[in-house]
Backbone as a printed PyTorch tensor [residue, N CA C, xyz], in Angstrom:
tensor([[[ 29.7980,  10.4000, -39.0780],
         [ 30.8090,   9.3660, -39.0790],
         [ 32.1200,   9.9880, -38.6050]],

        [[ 32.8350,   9.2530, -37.7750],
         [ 33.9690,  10.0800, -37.4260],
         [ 35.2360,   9.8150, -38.2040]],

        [[ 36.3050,  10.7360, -37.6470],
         [ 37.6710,  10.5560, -38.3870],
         [ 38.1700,   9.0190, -38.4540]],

        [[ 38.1790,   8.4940, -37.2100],
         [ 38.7430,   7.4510, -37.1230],
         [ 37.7290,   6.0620, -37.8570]],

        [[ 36.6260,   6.1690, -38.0140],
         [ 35.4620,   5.0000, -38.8260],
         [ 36.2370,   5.3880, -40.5110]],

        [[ 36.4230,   6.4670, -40.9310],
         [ 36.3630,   7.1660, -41.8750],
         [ 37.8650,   6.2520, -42.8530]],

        [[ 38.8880,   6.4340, -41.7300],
         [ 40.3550,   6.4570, -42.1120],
         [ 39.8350,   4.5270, -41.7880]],

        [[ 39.6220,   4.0030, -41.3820],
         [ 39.6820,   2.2880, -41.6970],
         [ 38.8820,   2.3760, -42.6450]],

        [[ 38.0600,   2.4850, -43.0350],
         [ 37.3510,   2.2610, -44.4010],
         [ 38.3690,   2.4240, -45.5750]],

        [[ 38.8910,   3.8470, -45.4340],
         [ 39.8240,   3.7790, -46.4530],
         [ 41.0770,   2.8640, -46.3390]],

        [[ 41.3010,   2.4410, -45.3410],
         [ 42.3250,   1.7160, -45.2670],
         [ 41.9650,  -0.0440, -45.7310]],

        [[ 40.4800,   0.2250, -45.2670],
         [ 40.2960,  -1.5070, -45.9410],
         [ 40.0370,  -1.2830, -47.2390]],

        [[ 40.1910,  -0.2960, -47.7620],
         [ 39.1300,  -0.1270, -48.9600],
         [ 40.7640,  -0.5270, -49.9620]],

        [[ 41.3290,   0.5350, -49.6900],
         [ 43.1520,   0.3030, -50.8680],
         [ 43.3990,  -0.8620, -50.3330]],

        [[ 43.9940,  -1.5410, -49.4200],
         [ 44.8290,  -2.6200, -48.6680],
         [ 44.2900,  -4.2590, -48.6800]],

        [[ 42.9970,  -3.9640, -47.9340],
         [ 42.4270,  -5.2980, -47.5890],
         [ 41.4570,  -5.9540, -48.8020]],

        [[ 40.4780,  -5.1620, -49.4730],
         [ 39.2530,  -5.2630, -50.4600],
         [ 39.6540,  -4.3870, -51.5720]],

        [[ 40.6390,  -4.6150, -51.5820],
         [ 41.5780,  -4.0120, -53.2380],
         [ 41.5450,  -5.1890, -54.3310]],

        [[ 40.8210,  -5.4670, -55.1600],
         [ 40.5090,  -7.0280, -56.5600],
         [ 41.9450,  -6.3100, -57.2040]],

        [[ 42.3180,  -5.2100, -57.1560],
         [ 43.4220,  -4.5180, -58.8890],
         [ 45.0730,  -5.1350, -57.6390]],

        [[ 44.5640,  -4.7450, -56.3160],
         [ 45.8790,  -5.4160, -55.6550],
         [ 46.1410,  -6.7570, -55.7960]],

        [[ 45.0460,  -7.5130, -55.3530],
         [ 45.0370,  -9.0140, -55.2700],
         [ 45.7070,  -9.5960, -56.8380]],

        [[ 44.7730,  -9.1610, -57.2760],
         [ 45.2550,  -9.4750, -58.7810],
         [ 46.7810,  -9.0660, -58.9390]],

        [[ 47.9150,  -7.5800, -58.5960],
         [ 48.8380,  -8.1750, -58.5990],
         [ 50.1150,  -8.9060, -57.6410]],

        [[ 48.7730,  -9.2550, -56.4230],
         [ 49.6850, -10.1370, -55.6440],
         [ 49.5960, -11.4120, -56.2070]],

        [[ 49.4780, -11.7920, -57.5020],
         [ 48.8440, -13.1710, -58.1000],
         [ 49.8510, -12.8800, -58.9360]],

        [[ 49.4400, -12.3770, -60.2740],
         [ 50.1640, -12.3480, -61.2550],
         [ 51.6280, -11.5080, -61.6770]],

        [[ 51.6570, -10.4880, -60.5460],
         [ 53.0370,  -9.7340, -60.7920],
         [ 54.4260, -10.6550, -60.4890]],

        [[ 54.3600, -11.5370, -59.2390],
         [ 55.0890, -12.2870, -58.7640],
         [ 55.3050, -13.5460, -59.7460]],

        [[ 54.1020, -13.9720, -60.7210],
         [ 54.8170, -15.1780, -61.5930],
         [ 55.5460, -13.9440, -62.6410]],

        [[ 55.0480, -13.4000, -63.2260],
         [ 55.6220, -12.6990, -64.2910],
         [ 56.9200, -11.7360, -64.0160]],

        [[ 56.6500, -11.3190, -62.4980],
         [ 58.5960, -10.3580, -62.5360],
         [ 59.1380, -11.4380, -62.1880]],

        [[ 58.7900, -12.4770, -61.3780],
         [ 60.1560, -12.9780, -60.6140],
         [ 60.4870, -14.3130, -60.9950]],

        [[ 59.6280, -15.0890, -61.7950],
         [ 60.5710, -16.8740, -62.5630],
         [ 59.5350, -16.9330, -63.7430]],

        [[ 58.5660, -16.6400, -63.5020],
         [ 57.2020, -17.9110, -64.4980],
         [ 57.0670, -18.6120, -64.5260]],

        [[ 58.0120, -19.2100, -62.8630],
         [ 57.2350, -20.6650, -62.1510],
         [ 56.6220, -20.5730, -61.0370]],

        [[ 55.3440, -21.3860, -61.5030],
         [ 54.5160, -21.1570, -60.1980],
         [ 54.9330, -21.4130, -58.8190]],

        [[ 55.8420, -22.1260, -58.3720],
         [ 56.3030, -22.8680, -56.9880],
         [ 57.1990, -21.1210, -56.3380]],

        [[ 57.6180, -20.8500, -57.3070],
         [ 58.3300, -19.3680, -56.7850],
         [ 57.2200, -18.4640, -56.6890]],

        [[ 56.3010, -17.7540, -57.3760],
         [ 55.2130, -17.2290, -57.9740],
         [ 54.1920, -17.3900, -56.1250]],

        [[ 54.1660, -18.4670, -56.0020],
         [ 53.3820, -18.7730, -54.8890],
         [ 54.2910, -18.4610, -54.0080]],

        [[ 55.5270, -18.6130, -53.8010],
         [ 55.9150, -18.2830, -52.4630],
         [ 56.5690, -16.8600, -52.2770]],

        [[ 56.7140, -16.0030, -53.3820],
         [ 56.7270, -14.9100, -54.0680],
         [ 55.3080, -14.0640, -53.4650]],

        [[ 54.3790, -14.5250, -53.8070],
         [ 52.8580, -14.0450, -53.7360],
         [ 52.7150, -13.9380, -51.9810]],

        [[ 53.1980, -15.1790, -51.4040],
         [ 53.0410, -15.4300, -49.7310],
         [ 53.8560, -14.1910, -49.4380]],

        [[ 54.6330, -13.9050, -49.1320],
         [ 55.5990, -13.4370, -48.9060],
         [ 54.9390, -11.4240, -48.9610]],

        [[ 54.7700, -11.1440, -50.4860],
         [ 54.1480, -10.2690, -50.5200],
         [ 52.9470, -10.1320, -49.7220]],

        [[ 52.1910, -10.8640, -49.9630],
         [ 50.9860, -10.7990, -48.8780],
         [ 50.7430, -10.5580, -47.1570]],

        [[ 52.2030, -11.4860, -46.3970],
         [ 52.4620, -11.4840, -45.4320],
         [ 52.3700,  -9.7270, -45.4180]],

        [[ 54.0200,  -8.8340, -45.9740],
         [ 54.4560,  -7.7680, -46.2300],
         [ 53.3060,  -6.8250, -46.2140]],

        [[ 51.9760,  -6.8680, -46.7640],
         [ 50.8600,  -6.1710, -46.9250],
         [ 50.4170,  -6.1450, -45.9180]],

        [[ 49.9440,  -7.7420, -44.9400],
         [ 48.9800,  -7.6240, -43.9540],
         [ 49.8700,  -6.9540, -42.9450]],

        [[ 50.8780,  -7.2680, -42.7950],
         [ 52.0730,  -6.8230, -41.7520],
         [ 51.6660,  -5.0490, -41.5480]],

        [[ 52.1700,  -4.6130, -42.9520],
         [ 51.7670,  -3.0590, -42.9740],
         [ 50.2980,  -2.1690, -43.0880]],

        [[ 49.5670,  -3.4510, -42.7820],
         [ 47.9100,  -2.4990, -42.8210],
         [ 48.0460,  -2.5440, -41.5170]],

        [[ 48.3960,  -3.6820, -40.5330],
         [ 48.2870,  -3.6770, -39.3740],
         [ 48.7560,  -2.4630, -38.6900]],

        [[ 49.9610,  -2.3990, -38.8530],
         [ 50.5300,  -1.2150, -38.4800],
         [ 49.7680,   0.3720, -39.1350]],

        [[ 49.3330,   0.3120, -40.1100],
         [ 48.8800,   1.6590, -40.8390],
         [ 47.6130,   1.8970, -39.6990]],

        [[ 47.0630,   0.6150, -39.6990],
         [ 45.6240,   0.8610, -38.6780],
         [ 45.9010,   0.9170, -37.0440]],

        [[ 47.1600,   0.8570, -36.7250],
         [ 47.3320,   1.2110, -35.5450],
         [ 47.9300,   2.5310, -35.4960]],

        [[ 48.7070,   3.2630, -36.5850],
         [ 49.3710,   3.8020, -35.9250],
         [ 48.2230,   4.9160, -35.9970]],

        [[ 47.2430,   4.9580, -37.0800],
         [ 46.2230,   5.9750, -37.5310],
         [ 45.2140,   5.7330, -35.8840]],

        [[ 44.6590,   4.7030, -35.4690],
         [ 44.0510,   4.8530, -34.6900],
         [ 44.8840,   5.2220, -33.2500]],

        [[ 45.8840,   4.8180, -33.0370],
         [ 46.6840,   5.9490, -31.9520],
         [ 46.5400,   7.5730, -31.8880]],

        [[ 46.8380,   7.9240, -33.3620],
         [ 46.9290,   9.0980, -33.5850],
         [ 45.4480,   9.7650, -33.6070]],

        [[ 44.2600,   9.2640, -34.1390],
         [ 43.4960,   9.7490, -33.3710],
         [ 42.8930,   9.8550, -31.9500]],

        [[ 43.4820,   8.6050, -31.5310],
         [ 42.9500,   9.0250, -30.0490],
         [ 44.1240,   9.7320, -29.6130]],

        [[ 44.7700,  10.0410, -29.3740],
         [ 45.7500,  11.1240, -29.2520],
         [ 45.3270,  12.4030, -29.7720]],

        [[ 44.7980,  12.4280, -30.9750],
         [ 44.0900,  14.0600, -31.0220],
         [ 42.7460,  13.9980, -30.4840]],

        [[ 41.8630,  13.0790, -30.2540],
         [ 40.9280,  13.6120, -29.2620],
         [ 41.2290,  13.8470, -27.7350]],

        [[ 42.4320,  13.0270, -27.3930],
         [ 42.6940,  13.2900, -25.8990],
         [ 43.0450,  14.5030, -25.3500]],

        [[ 43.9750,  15.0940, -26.6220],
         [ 44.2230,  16.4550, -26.2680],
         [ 43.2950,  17.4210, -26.7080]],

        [[ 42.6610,  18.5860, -27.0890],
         [ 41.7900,  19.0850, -28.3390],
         [ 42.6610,  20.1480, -28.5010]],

        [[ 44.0180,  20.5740, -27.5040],
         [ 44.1090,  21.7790, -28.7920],
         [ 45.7880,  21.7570, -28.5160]],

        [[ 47.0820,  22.0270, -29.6240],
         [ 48.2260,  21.7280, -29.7020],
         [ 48.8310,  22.3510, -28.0730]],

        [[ 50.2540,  21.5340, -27.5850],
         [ 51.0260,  22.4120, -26.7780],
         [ 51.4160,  23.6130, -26.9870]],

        [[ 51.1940,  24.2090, -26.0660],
         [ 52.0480,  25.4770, -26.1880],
         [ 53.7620,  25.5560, -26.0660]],

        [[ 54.0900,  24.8340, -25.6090],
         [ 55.7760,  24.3350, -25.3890],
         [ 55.5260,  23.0010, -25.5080]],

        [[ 56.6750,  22.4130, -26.8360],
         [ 56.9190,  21.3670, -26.9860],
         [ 57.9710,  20.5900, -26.1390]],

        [[ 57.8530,  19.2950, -25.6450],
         [ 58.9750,  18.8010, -24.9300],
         [ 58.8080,  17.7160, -24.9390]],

        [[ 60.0480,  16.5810, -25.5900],
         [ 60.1780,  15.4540, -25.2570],
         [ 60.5680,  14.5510, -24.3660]],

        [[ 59.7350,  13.6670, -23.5320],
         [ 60.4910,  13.0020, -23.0230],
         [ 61.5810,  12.2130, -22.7810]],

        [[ 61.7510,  11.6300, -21.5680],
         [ 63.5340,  10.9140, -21.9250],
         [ 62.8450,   9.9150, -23.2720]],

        [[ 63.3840,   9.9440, -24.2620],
         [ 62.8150,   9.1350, -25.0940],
         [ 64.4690,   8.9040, -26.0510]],

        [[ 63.8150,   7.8330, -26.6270],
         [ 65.3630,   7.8980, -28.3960],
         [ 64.8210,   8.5020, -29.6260]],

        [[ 65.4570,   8.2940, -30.3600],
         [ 65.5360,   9.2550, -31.8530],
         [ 64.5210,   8.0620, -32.4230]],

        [[ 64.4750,   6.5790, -32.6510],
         [ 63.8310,   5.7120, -33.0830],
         [ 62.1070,   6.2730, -32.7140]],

        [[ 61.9780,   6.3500, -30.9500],
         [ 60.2550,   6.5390, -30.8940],
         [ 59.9100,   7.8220, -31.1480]],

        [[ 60.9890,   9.0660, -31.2980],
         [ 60.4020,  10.0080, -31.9290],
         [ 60.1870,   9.8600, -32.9980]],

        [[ 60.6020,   9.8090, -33.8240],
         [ 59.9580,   9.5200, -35.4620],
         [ 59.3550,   8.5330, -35.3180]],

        [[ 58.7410,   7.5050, -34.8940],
         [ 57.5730,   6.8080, -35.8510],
         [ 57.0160,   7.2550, -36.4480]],

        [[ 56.0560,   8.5360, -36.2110],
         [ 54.8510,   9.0900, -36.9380],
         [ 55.6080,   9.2380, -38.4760]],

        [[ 57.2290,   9.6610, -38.2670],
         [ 57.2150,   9.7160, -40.0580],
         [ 57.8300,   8.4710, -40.5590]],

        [[ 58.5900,   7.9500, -39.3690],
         [ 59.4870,   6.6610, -40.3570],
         [ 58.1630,   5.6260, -40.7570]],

        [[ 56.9540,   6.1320, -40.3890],
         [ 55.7900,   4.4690, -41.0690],
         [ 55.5900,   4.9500, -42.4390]],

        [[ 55.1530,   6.4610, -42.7550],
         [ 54.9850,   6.6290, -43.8670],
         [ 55.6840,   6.3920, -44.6510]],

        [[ 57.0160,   6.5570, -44.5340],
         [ 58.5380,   6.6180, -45.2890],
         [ 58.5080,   5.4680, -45.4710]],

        [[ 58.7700,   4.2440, -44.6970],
         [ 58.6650,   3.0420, -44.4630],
         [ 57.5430,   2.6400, -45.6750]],

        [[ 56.2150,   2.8630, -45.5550],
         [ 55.1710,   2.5270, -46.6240],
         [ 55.4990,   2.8760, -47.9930]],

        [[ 56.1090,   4.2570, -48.2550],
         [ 56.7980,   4.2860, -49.5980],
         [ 57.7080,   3.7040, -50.4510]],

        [[ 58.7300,   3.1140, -49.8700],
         [ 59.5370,   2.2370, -49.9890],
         [ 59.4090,   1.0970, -49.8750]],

        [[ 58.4930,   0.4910, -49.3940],
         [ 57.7920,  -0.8580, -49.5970],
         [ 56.6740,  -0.7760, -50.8270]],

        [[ 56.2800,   0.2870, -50.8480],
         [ 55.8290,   0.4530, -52.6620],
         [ 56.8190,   0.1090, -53.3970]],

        [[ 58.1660,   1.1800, -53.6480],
         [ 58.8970,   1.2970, -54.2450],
         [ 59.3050,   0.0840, -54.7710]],

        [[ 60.0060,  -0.8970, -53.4720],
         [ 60.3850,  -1.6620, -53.5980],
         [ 59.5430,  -2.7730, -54.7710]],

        [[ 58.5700,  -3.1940, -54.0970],
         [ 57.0610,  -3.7700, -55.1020],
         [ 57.5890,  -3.1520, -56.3830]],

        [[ 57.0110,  -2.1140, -57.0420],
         [ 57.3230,  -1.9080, -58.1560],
         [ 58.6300,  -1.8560, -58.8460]],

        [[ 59.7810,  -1.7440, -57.9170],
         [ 61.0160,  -2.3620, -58.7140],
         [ 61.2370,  -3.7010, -59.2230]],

        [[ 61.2090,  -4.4040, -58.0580],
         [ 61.6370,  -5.5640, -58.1690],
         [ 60.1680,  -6.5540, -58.4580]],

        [[ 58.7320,  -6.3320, -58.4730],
         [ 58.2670,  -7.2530, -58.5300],
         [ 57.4160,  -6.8650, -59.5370]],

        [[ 56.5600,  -5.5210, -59.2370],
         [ 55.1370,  -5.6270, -60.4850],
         [ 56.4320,  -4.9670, -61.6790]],

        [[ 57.0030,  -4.1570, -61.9180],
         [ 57.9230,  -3.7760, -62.9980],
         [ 59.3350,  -3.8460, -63.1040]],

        [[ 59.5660,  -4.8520, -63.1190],
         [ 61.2920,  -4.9620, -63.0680],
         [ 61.3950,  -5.4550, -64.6250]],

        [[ 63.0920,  -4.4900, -64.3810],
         [ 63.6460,  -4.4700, -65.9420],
         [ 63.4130,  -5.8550, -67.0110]],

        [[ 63.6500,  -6.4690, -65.9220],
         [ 64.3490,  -8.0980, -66.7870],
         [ 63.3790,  -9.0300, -66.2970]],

        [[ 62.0970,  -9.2030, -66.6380],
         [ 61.4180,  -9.9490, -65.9670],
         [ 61.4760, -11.6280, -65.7000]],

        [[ 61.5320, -12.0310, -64.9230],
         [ 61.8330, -13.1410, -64.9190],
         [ 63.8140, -13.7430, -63.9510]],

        [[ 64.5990, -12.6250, -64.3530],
         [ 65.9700, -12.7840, -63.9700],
         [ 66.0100, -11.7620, -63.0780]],

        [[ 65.8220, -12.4310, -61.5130],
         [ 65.7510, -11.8670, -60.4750],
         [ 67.2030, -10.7110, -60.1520]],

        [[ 68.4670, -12.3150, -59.8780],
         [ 69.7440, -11.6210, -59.7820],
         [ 70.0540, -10.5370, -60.7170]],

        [[ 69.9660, -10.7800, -61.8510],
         [ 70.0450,  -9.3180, -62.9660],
         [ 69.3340,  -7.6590, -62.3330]],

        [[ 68.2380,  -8.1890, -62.3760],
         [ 67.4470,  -7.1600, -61.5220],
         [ 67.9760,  -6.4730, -60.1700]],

        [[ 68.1400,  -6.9100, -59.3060],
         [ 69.2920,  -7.2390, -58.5220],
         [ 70.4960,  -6.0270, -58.7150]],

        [[ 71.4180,  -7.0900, -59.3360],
         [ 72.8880,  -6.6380, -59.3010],
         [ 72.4780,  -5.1140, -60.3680]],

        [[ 71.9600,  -5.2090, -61.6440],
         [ 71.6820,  -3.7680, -62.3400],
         [ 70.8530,  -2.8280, -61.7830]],

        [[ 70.0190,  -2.8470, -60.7920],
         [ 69.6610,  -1.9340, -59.7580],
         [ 70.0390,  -1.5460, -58.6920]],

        [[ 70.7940,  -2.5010, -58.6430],
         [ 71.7870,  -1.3300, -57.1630],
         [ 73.3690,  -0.7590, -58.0300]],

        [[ 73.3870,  -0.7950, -59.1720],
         [ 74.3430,  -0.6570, -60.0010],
         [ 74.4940,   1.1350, -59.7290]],

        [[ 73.2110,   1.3720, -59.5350],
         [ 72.6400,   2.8890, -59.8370],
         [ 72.9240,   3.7270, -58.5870]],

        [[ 73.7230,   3.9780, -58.1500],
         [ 73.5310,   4.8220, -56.7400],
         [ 72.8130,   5.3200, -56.1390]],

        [[ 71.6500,   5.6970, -56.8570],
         [ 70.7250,   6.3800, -56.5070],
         [ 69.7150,   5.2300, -56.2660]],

        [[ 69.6600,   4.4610, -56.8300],
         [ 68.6920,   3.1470, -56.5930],
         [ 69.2940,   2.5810, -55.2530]],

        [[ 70.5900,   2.2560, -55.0170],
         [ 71.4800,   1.9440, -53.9590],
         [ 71.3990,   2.8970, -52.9530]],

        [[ 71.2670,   4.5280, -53.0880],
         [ 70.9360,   4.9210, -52.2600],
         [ 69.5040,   4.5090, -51.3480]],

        [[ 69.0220,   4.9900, -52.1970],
         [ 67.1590,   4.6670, -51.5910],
         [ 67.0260,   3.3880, -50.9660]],

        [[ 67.5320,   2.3780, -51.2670],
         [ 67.7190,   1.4270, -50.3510],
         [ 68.6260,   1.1310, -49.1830]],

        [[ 69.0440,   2.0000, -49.1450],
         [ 70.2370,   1.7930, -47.9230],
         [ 69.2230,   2.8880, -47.1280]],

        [[ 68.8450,   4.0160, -46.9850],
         [ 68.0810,   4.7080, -46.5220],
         [ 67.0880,   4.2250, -45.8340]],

        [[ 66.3180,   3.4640, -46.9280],
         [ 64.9450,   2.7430, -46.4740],
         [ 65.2320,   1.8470, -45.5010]],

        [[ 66.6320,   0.8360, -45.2660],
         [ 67.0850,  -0.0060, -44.9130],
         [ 67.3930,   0.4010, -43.1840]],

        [[ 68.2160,   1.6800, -43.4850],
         [ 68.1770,   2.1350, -41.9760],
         [ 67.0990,   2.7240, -40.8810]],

        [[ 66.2830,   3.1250, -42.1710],
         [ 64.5360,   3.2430, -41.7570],
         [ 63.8500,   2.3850, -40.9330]],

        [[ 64.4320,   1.2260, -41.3630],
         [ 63.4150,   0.1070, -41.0510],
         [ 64.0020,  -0.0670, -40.0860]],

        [[ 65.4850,  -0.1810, -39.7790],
         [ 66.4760,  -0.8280, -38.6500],
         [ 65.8990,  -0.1850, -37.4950]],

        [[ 65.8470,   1.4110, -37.4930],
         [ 65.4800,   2.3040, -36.1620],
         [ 63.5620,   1.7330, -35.9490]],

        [[ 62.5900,   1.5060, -36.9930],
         [ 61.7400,   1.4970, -36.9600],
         [ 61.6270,  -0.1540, -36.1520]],

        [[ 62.2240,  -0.8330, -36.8290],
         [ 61.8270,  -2.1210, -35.9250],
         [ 62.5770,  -2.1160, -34.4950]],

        [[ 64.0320,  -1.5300, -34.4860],
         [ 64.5220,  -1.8050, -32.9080],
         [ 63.4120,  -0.7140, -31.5470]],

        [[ 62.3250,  -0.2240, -32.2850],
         [ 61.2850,   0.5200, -31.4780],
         [ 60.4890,  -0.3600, -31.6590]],

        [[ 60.1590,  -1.1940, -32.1960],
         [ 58.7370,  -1.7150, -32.3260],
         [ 59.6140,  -2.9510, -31.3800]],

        [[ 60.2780,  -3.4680, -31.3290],
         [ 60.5690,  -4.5510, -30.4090],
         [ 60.5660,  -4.2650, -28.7000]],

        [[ 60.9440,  -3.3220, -28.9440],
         [ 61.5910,  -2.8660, -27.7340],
         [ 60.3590,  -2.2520, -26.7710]],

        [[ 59.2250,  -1.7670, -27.3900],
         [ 58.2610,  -1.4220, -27.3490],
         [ 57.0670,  -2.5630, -27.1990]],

        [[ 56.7120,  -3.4250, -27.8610],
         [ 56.0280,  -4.7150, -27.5650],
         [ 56.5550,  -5.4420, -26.7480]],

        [[ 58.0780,  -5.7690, -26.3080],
         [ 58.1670,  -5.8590, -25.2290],
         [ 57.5110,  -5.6880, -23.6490]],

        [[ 57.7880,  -4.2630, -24.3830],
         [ 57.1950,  -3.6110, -22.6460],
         [ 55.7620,  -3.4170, -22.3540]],

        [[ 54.7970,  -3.9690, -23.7610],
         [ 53.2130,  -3.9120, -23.7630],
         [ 52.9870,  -5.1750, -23.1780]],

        [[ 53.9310,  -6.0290, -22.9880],
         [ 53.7010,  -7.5320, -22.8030],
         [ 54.3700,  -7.6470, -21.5920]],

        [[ 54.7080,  -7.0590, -20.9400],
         [ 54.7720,  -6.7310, -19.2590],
         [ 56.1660,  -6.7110, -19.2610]],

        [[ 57.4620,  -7.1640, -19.7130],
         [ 58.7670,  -7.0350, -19.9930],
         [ 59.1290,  -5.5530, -19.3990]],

        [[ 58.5700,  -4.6000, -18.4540],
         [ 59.1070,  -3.1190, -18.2120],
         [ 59.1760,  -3.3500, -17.0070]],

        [[ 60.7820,  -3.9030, -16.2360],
         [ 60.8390,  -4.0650, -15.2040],
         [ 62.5490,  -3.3000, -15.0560]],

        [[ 62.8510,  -2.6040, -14.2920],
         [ 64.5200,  -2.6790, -14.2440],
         [ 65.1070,  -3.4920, -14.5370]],

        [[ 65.2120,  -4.2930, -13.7980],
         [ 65.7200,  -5.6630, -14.0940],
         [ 65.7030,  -6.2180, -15.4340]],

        [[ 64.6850,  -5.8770, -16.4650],
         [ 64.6770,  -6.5480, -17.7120],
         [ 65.0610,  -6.0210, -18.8430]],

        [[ 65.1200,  -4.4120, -18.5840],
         [ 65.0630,  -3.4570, -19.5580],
         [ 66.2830,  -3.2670, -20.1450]],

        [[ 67.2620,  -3.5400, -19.3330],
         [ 68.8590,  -3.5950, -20.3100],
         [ 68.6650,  -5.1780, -21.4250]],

        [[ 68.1540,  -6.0910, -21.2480],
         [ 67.8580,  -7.2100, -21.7140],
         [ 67.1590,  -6.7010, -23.2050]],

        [[ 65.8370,  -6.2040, -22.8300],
         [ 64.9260,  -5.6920, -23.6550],
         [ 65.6000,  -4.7860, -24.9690]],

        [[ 66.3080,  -3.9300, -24.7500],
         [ 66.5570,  -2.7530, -25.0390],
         [ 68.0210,  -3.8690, -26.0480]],

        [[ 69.1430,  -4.4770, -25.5350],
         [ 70.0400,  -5.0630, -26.2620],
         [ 69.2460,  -6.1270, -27.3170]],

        [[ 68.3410,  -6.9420, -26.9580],
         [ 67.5140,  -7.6570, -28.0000],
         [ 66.8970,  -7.1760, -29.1600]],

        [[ 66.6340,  -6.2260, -28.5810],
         [ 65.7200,  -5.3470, -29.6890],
         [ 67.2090,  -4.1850, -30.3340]],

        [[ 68.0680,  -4.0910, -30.1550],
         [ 69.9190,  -3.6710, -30.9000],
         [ 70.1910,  -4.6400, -31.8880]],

        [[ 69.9670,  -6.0800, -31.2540],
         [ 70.5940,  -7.1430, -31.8000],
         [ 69.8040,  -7.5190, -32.9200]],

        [[ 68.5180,  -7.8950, -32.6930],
         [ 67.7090,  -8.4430, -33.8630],
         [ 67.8550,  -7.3000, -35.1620]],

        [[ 67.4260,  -5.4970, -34.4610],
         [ 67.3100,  -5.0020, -35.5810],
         [ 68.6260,  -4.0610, -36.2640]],

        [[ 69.8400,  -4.6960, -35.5170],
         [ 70.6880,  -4.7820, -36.2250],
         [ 71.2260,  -5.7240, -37.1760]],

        [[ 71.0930,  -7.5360, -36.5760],
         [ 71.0610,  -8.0670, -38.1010],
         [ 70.3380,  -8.4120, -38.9680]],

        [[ 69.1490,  -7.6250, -39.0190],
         [ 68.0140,  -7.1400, -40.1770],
         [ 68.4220,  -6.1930, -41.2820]],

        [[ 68.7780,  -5.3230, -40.6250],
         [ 69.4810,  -3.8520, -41.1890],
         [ 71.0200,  -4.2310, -42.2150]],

        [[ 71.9290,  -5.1290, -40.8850],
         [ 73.2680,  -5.0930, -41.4580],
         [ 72.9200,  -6.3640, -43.0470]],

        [[ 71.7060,  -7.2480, -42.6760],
         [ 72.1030,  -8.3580, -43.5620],
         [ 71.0440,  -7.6310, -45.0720]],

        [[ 70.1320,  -6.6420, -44.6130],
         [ 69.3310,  -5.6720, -46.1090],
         [ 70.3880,  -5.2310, -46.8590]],

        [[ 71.1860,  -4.5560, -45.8320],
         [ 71.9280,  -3.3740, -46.5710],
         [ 73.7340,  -4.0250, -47.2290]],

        [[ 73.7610,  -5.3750, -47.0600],
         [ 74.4970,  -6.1940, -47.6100],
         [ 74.5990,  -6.0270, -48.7900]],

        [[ 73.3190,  -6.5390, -49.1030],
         [ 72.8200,  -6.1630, -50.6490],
         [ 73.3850,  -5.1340, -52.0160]],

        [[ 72.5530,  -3.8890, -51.5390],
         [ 73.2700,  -2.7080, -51.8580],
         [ 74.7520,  -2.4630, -51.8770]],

        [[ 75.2040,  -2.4600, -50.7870],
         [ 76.5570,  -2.2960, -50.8150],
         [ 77.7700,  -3.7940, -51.2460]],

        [[ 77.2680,  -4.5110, -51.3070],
         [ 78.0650,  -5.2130, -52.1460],
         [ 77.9060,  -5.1150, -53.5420]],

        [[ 76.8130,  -4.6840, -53.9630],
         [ 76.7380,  -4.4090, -55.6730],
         [ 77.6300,  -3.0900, -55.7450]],

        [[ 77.4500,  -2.4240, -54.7520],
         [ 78.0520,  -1.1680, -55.2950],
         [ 80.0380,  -0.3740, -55.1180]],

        [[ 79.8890,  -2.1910, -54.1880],
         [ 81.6030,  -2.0410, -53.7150],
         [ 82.0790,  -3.3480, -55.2030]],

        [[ 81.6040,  -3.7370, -55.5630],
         [ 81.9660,  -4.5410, -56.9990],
         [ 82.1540,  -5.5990, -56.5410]],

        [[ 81.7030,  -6.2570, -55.1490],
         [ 81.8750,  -7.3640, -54.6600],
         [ 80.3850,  -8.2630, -55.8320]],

        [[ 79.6400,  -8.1950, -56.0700],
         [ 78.6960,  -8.6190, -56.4920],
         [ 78.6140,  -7.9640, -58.1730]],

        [[ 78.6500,  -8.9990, -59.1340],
         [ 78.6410,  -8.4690, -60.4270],
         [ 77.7550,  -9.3580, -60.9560]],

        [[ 77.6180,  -8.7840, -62.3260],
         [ 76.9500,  -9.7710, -63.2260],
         [ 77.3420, -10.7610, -63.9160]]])
């Protein structure tokens, strides 16, 4: 069986055909976030989307990366990057990083949060913490560089790689995953500039 049969199995095995996940994409969301079902359900959607979103990506970026190590079989001897940005060099780590913090997040705010049920509380007393405020502003800019590559990039898989289009391409993909980034990291930093209290 090879690497790559090996690594989707495990990936359907935690992600997709997980009963202990499902179960708390069901019940964590009524119980951290109202203990009404109409939230609970769209709470649950939401998470779920967030999951399939990131297996997708886990199973692409794993199956890139192996065909990339079979294409080559043995490391460069001189490393060198192409004209490239700081965003498509790191993918390989901003997905993992990215996946941790979308745990994180989950278990703050949804399967174990302080105050169950009182979202804003949860909220405003967790970014109270700097260090909680940190990790999210981090994760936040994570995501900003990680998505203005993934746009900018599907773009150009979808034939969009023309001169002509690529200043277009390249500002769209600035714009969107800058007000992603600027409107996350709102959050944080208004709890922690005292604009946002309890």
């Amino acid at each position: 069986m090879s690497t790559e049969s090996l690594g989707y199995i495990f990936i359907n095995a935690c992600l997709i055909n997980n009963f202990v996940l499902a179960y708390f994409l069901g019940i964590c969301p009524f119980l951290g976030v109202s203990g009404k079902m109409e939230t609970a359900t769209k709470m649950g959607g939401a998470v779920t989307f967030v999951m399939i979103i990131s297996s997708m990506c886990i199973a692409s970026a794993f199956s890139l990366w192996t065909r990339n190590m079979k294409a080559r079989g043995s490391r460069y001897k001189k490393h060198q990057d192409m004209a490239t940005d700081y965003a498509a060099r790191t993918m390989y780590w901003s997905g993992p990083i990215l996946l941790l913090f979308v745990v994180y997040h989950l278990l703050h705010f949804t399967i174990l949060p302080a105050h169950p049920g009182e979202v804003y509380r949860n909220v405003v007393e967790g970014f109270q913490n700097p260090w909680i405020a940190g990790v999210y502003i981090t994760g936040n800019i994570a995501l900003g560089f990680h998505i203005f590559h993934g746009i900018f990039s599907a773009a150009q898989t979808l034939g969009a790689n023309h001169p002509r289009f690529n200043a277009y391409r390249r500002d769209a993909a600035i714009a969107i995953s800058a007000a992603i980034t600027l409107g996350n990291l709102s959050f944080p930093i208004s709890v922690l500039a005292g604009f946002v209290t309890l």
